[in-house]
C-alpha positions in Angstrom: 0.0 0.0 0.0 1.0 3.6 -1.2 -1.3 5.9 -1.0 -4.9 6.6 1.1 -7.5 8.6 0.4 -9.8 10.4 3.4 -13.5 11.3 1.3 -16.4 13.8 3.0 -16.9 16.2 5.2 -15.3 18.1 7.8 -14.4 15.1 9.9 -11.4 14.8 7.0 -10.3 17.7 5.8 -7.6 18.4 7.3 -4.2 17.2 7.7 -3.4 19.4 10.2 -3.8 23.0 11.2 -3.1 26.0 13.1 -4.8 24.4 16.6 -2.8 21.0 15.9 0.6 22.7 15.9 0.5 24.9 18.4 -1.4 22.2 21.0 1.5 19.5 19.7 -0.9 16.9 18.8 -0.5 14.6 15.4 -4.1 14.0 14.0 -5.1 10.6 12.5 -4.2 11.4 9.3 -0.3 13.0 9.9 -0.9 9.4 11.9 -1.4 7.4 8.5 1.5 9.5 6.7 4.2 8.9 9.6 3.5 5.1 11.3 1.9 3.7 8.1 4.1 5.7 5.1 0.9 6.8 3.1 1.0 9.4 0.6 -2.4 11.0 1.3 -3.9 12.2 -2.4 -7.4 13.1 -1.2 -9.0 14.9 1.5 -12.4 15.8 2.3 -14.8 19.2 2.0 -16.2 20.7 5.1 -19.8 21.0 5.1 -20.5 18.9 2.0 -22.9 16.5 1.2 -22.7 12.7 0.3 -23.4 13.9 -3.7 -20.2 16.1 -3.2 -18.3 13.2 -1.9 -19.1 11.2 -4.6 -19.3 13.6 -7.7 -16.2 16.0 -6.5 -14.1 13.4 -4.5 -14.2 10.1 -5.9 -15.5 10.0 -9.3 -12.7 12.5 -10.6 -10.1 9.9 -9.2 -12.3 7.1 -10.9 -12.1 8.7 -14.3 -8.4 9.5 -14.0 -7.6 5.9 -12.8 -6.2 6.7 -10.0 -7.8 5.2 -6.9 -5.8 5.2 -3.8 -5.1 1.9 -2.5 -6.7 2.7 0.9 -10.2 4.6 0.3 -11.1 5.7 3.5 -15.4 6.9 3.6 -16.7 9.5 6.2 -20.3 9.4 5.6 -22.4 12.9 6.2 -26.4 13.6 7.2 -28.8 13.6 5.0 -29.6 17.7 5.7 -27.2 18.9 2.6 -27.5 19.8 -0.3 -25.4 19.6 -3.2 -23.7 22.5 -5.5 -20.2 21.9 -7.6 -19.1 25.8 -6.1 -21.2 26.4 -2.9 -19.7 23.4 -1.8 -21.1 23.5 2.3 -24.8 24.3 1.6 -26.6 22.4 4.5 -29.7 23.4 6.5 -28.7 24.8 9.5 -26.3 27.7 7.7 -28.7 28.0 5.0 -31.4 28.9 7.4 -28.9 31.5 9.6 -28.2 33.2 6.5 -25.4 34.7 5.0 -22.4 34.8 8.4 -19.2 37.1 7.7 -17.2 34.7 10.2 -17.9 31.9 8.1 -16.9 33.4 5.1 -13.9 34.6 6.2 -12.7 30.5 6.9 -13.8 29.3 4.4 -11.7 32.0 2.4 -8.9 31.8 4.5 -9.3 27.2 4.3 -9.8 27.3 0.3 -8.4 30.1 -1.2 -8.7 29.1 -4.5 -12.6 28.0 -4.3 -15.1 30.6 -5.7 -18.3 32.1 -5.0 -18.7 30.6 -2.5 -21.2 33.1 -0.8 -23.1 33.8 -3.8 -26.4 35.5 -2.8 -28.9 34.3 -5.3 -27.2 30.6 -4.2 -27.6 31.3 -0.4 -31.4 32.4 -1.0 -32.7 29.6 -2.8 -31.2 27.2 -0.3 -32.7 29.3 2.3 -36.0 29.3 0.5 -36.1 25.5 0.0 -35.2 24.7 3.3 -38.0 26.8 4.7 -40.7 26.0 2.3 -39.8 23.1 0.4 -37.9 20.2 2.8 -39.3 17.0 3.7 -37.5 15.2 6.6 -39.2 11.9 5.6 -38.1 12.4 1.8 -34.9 12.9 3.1 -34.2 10.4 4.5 -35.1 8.1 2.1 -33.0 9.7 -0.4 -30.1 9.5 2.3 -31.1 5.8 2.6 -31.4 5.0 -0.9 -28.1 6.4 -1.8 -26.4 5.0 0.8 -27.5 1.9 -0.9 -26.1 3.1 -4.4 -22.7 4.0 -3.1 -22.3 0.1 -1.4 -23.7 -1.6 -4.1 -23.3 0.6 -7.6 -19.7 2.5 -6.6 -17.8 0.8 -3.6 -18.6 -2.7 -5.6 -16.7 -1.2 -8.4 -13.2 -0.4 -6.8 -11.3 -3.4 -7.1 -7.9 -3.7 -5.8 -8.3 -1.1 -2.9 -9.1 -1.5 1.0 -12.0 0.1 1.5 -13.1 1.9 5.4 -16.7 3.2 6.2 -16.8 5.7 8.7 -19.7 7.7 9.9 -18.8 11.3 10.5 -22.1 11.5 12.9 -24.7 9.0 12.4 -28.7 9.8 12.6 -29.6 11.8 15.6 -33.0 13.1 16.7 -31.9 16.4 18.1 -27.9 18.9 18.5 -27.6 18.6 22.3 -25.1 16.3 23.8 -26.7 13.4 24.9 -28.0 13.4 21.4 -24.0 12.1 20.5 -23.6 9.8 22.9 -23.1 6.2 21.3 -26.1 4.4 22.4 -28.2 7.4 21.2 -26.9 7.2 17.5 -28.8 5.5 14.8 -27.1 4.0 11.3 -29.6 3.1 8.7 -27.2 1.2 6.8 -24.9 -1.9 7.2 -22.1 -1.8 4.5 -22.0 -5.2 2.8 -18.6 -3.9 0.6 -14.9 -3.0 3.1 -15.0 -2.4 7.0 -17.4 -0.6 8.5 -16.3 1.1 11.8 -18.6 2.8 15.0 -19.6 4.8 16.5 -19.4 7.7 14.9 -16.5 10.7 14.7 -18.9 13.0 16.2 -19.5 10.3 19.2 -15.9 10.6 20.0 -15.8 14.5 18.9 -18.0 15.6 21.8 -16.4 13.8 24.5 -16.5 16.7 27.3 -18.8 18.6 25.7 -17.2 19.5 22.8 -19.8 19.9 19.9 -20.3 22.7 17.0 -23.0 24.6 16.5 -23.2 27.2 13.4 -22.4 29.8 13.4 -19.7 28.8 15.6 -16.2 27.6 13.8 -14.8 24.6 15.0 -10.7 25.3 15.1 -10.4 21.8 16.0 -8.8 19.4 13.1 -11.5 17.4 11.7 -13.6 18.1 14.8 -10.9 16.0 16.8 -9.0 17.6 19.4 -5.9 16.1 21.5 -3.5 12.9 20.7 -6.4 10.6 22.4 -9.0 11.3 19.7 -6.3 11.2 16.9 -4.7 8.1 18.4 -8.1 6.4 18.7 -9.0 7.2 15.2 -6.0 5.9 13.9 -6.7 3.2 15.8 -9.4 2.6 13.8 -7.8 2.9 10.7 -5.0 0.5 11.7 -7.3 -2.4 12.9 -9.9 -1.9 10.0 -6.8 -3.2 7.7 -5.1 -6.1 9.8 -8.9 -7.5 10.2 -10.0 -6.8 6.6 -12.8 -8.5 4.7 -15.5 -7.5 3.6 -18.4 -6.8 5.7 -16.8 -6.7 8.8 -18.2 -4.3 11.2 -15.6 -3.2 13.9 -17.3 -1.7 16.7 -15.7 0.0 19.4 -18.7 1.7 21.6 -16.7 0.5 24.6 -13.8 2.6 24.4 -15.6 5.5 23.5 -18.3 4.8 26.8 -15.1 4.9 28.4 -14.5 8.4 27.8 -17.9 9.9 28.4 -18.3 8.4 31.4 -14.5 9.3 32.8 
Protein backbone atom coordinates (compact mmCIF):
# COMPACT_ATOMS: atom_id res chain seq x y z
CA UNK A 1 0.00 0.00 0.00
CA UNK A 2 0.99 3.59 -1.23
CA UNK A 3 -1.32 5.88 -0.97
CA UNK A 4 -4.95 6.64 1.09
CA UNK A 5 -7.47 8.61 0.39
CA UNK A 6 -9.76 10.42 3.36
CA UNK A 7 -13.47 11.34 1.30
CA UNK A 8 -16.44 13.85 3.03
CA UNK A 9 -16.90 16.24 5.24
CA UNK A 10 -15.34 18.07 7.80
CA UNK A 11 -14.36 15.09 9.93
CA UNK A 12 -11.36 14.76 7.03
CA UNK A 13 -10.31 17.75 5.80
CA UNK A 14 -7.62 18.38 7.34
CA UNK A 15 -4.15 17.18 7.65
CA UNK A 16 -3.37 19.36 10.17
CA UNK A 17 -3.82 22.97 11.19
CA UNK A 18 -3.05 26.00 13.12
CA UNK A 19 -4.76 24.43 16.61
CA UNK A 20 -2.83 21.03 15.87
CA UNK A 21 0.62 22.67 15.95
CA UNK A 22 0.49 24.91 18.36
CA UNK A 23 -1.35 22.23 20.96
CA UNK A 24 1.47 19.47 19.69
CA UNK A 25 -0.87 16.92 18.75
CA UNK A 26 -0.48 14.61 15.37
CA UNK A 27 -4.14 13.96 13.96
CA UNK A 28 -5.14 10.63 12.48
CA UNK A 29 -4.19 11.38 9.33
CA UNK A 30 -0.34 12.98 9.88
CA UNK A 31 -0.88 9.36 11.87
CA UNK A 32 -1.40 7.44 8.54
CA UNK A 33 1.46 9.54 6.65
CA UNK A 34 4.21 8.91 9.63
CA UNK A 35 3.48 5.13 11.26
CA UNK A 36 1.92 3.71 8.10
CA UNK A 37 4.07 5.70 5.07
CA UNK A 38 0.85 6.76 3.08
CA UNK A 39 0.99 9.44 0.62
CA UNK A 40 -2.38 11.04 1.30
CA UNK A 41 -3.90 12.25 -2.43
CA UNK A 42 -7.42 13.11 -1.19
CA UNK A 43 -9.04 14.94 1.55
CA UNK A 44 -12.44 15.80 2.29
CA UNK A 45 -14.83 19.21 2.02
CA UNK A 46 -16.15 20.73 5.07
CA UNK A 47 -19.82 20.98 5.10
CA UNK A 48 -20.52 18.92 1.99
CA UNK A 49 -22.86 16.48 1.21
CA UNK A 50 -22.70 12.75 0.28
CA UNK A 51 -23.41 13.87 -3.66
CA UNK A 52 -20.24 16.14 -3.16
CA UNK A 53 -18.32 13.23 -1.89
CA UNK A 54 -19.13 11.20 -4.61
CA UNK A 55 -19.30 13.61 -7.70
CA UNK A 56 -16.24 16.02 -6.45
CA UNK A 57 -14.09 13.35 -4.47
CA UNK A 58 -14.16 10.07 -5.91
CA UNK A 59 -15.49 10.05 -9.33
CA UNK A 60 -12.65 12.47 -10.63
CA UNK A 61 -10.11 9.95 -9.24
CA UNK A 62 -12.32 7.09 -10.88
CA UNK A 63 -12.11 8.72 -14.33
CA UNK A 64 -8.45 9.48 -13.98
CA UNK A 65 -7.56 5.90 -12.80
CA UNK A 66 -6.23 6.73 -10.03
CA UNK A 67 -7.85 5.22 -6.88
CA UNK A 68 -5.76 5.19 -3.77
CA UNK A 69 -5.06 1.94 -2.53
CA UNK A 70 -6.68 2.69 0.87
CA UNK A 71 -10.22 4.59 0.34
CA UNK A 72 -11.13 5.69 3.53
CA UNK A 73 -15.42 6.91 3.59
CA UNK A 74 -16.70 9.47 6.16
CA UNK A 75 -20.30 9.37 5.61
CA UNK A 76 -22.43 12.87 6.23
CA UNK A 77 -26.36 13.61 7.23
CA UNK A 78 -28.84 13.62 5.01
CA UNK A 79 -29.56 17.65 5.65
CA UNK A 80 -27.18 18.89 2.65
CA UNK A 81 -27.51 19.83 -0.27
CA UNK A 82 -25.38 19.58 -3.23
CA UNK A 83 -23.73 22.55 -5.48
CA UNK A 84 -20.23 21.94 -7.56
CA UNK A 85 -19.14 25.82 -6.12
CA UNK A 86 -21.17 26.43 -2.93
CA UNK A 87 -19.68 23.40 -1.84
CA UNK A 88 -21.12 23.51 2.29
CA UNK A 89 -24.76 24.26 1.58
CA UNK A 90 -26.60 22.38 4.46
CA UNK A 91 -29.69 23.44 6.50
CA UNK A 92 -28.70 24.78 9.45
CA UNK A 93 -26.27 27.74 7.68
CA UNK A 94 -28.69 28.03 5.03
CA UNK A 95 -31.39 28.93 7.43
CA UNK A 96 -28.93 31.47 9.58
CA UNK A 97 -28.20 33.18 6.49
CA UNK A 98 -25.37 34.72 5.04
CA UNK A 99 -22.38 34.81 8.37
CA UNK A 100 -19.22 37.06 7.68
CA UNK A 101 -17.19 34.67 10.23
CA UNK A 102 -17.95 31.94 8.08
CA UNK A 103 -16.87 33.39 5.12
CA UNK A 104 -13.95 34.57 6.20
CA UNK A 105 -12.73 30.45 6.87
CA UNK A 106 -13.79 29.32 4.39
CA UNK A 107 -11.68 31.95 2.44
CA UNK A 108 -8.89 31.82 4.54
CA UNK A 109 -9.34 27.22 4.30
CA UNK A 110 -9.80 27.33 0.30
CA UNK A 111 -8.38 30.12 -1.16
CA UNK A 112 -8.75 29.05 -4.54
CA UNK A 113 -12.59 27.98 -4.29
CA UNK A 114 -15.06 30.62 -5.69
CA UNK A 115 -18.29 32.07 -5.03
CA UNK A 116 -18.66 30.62 -2.54
CA UNK A 117 -21.24 33.07 -0.79
CA UNK A 118 -23.09 33.79 -3.79
CA UNK A 119 -26.43 35.50 -2.84
CA UNK A 120 -28.94 34.26 -5.33
CA UNK A 121 -27.23 30.63 -4.22
CA UNK A 122 -27.63 31.25 -0.36
CA UNK A 123 -31.41 32.37 -1.04
CA UNK A 124 -32.72 29.60 -2.83
CA UNK A 125 -31.17 27.24 -0.27
CA UNK A 126 -32.66 29.28 2.29
CA UNK A 127 -36.00 29.31 0.48
CA UNK A 128 -36.14 25.54 -0.04
CA UNK A 129 -35.24 24.67 3.25
CA UNK A 130 -37.98 26.81 4.73
CA UNK A 131 -40.68 26.01 2.32
CA UNK A 132 -39.78 23.10 0.42
CA UNK A 133 -37.89 20.16 2.80
CA UNK A 134 -39.25 17.01 3.74
CA UNK A 135 -37.53 15.20 6.61
CA UNK A 136 -39.22 11.93 5.64
CA UNK A 137 -38.11 12.44 1.84
CA UNK A 138 -34.90 12.93 3.06
CA UNK A 139 -34.20 10.42 4.54
CA UNK A 140 -35.12 8.06 2.11
CA UNK A 141 -33.02 9.73 -0.36
CA UNK A 142 -30.13 9.50 2.29
CA UNK A 143 -31.13 5.85 2.63
CA UNK A 144 -31.41 4.97 -0.88
CA UNK A 145 -28.07 6.41 -1.84
CA UNK A 146 -26.39 4.95 0.84
CA UNK A 147 -27.52 1.87 -0.94
CA UNK A 148 -26.06 3.07 -4.37
CA UNK A 149 -22.69 4.00 -3.09
CA UNK A 150 -22.28 0.12 -1.43
CA UNK A 151 -23.66 -1.63 -4.06
CA UNK A 152 -23.35 0.64 -7.57
CA UNK A 153 -19.68 2.50 -6.64
CA UNK A 154 -17.78 0.80 -3.58
CA UNK A 155 -18.60 -2.68 -5.61
CA UNK A 156 -16.67 -1.24 -8.44
CA UNK A 157 -13.25 -0.38 -6.77
CA UNK A 158 -11.27 -3.41 -7.08
CA UNK A 159 -7.94 -3.72 -5.78
CA UNK A 160 -8.30 -1.14 -2.94
CA UNK A 161 -9.08 -1.48 0.99
CA UNK A 162 -12.02 0.08 1.50
CA UNK A 163 -13.12 1.86 5.38
CA UNK A 164 -16.66 3.24 6.20
CA UNK A 165 -16.80 5.69 8.66
CA UNK A 166 -19.73 7.72 9.91
CA UNK A 167 -18.82 11.27 10.48
CA UNK A 168 -22.13 11.52 12.90
CA UNK A 169 -24.72 9.00 12.42
CA UNK A 170 -28.71 9.81 12.57
CA UNK A 171 -29.63 11.82 15.61
CA UNK A 172 -33.03 13.11 16.69
CA UNK A 173 -31.91 16.42 18.13
CA UNK A 174 -27.90 18.88 18.52
CA UNK A 175 -27.62 18.56 22.33
CA UNK A 176 -25.13 16.31 23.82
CA UNK A 177 -26.67 13.40 24.87
CA UNK A 178 -27.99 13.38 21.37
CA UNK A 179 -24.03 12.10 20.49
CA UNK A 180 -23.63 9.78 22.93
CA UNK A 181 -23.09 6.18 21.32
CA UNK A 182 -26.12 4.41 22.44
CA UNK A 183 -28.16 7.45 21.17
CA UNK A 184 -26.87 7.22 17.47
CA UNK A 185 -28.84 5.55 14.80
CA UNK A 186 -27.09 3.98 11.34
CA UNK A 187 -29.61 3.14 8.69
CA UNK A 188 -27.18 1.16 6.81
CA UNK A 189 -24.89 -1.89 7.18
CA UNK A 190 -22.07 -1.83 4.45
CA UNK A 191 -21.98 -5.16 2.77
CA UNK A 192 -18.59 -3.85 0.59
CA UNK A 193 -14.90 -3.00 3.06
CA UNK A 194 -15.02 -2.39 6.99
CA UNK A 195 -17.36 -0.55 8.52
CA UNK A 196 -16.27 1.06 11.76
CA UNK A 197 -18.64 2.81 15.01
CA UNK A 198 -19.57 4.82 16.49
CA UNK A 199 -19.43 7.73 14.90
CA UNK A 200 -16.54 10.65 14.67
CA UNK A 201 -18.91 12.96 16.17
CA UNK A 202 -19.47 10.29 19.25
CA UNK A 203 -15.93 10.60 19.99
CA UNK A 204 -15.79 14.53 18.89
CA UNK A 205 -18.02 15.63 21.77
CA UNK A 206 -16.43 13.78 24.50
CA UNK A 207 -16.52 16.71 27.29
CA UNK A 208 -18.76 18.60 25.73
CA UNK A 209 -17.18 19.54 22.80
CA UNK A 210 -19.76 19.91 19.88
CA UNK A 211 -20.32 22.73 16.96
CA UNK A 212 -22.97 24.62 16.50
CA UNK A 213 -23.21 27.16 13.39
CA UNK A 214 -22.35 29.83 13.44
CA UNK A 215 -19.68 28.80 15.64
CA UNK A 216 -16.19 27.61 13.85
CA UNK A 217 -14.81 24.61 14.98
CA UNK A 218 -10.69 25.29 15.10
CA UNK A 219 -10.37 21.78 16.00
CA UNK A 220 -8.77 19.41 13.10
CA UNK A 221 -11.47 17.43 11.73
CA UNK A 222 -13.56 18.08 14.77
CA UNK A 223 -10.89 15.97 16.80
CA UNK A 224 -9.03 17.59 19.38
CA UNK A 225 -5.89 16.07 21.55
CA UNK A 226 -3.46 12.93 20.72
CA UNK A 227 -6.41 10.56 22.38
CA UNK A 228 -8.99 11.35 19.73
CA UNK A 229 -6.29 11.19 16.90
CA UNK A 230 -4.74 8.10 18.39
CA UNK A 231 -8.05 6.40 18.73
CA UNK A 232 -9.05 7.20 15.15
CA UNK A 233 -5.97 5.88 13.91
CA UNK A 234 -6.66 3.20 15.78
CA UNK A 235 -9.39 2.58 13.77
CA UNK A 236 -7.79 2.90 10.68
CA UNK A 237 -5.03 0.49 11.73
CA UNK A 238 -7.32 -2.40 12.91
CA UNK A 239 -9.90 -1.92 9.98
CA UNK A 240 -6.77 -3.23 7.68
CA UNK A 241 -5.13 -6.10 9.81
CA UNK A 242 -8.94 -7.49 10.21
CA UNK A 243 -10.00 -6.78 6.56
CA UNK A 244 -12.84 -8.48 4.72
CA UNK A 245 -15.50 -7.53 3.57
CA UNK A 246 -18.38 -6.82 5.68
CA UNK A 247 -16.76 -6.72 8.80
CA UNK A 248 -18.20 -4.30 11.25
CA UNK A 249 -15.59 -3.18 13.88
CA UNK A 250 -17.34 -1.67 16.67
CA UNK A 251 -15.70 0.05 19.40
CA UNK A 252 -18.73 1.71 21.64
CA UNK A 253 -16.71 0.53 24.57
CA UNK A 254 -13.82 2.58 24.38
CA UNK A 255 -15.62 5.50 23.51
CA UNK A 256 -18.27 4.84 26.83
CA UNK A 257 -15.11 4.95 28.40
CA UNK A 258 -14.49 8.36 27.76
CA UNK A 259 -17.92 9.90 28.37
CA UNK A 260 -18.33 8.44 31.42
CA UNK A 261 -14.45 9.32 32.79
Amino acid sequence: METIGFFGDSFCEHVNNKHSIDNNYRTYMELCVDELHLKIVNTGMGGSSLYDMVLKQLNPLIKSNSIPDVCVFFYTIPQRLYHPVCRSIHMSNALNGYNSKKEEWFSKTYPNEKNWFSKDIWDAAQQYFMHLYDEEKSQLEYLSFLQYIDNNILSQLKNTKIINLWSIGNVKNWDLDSFKPENINYVHDWKHGVEVRPSLMSLSAVNGNTFKYPMIDDRPNHLDGQLKNDMVFDYIVKALENYDEGVLLDYTDGVNKLWNA
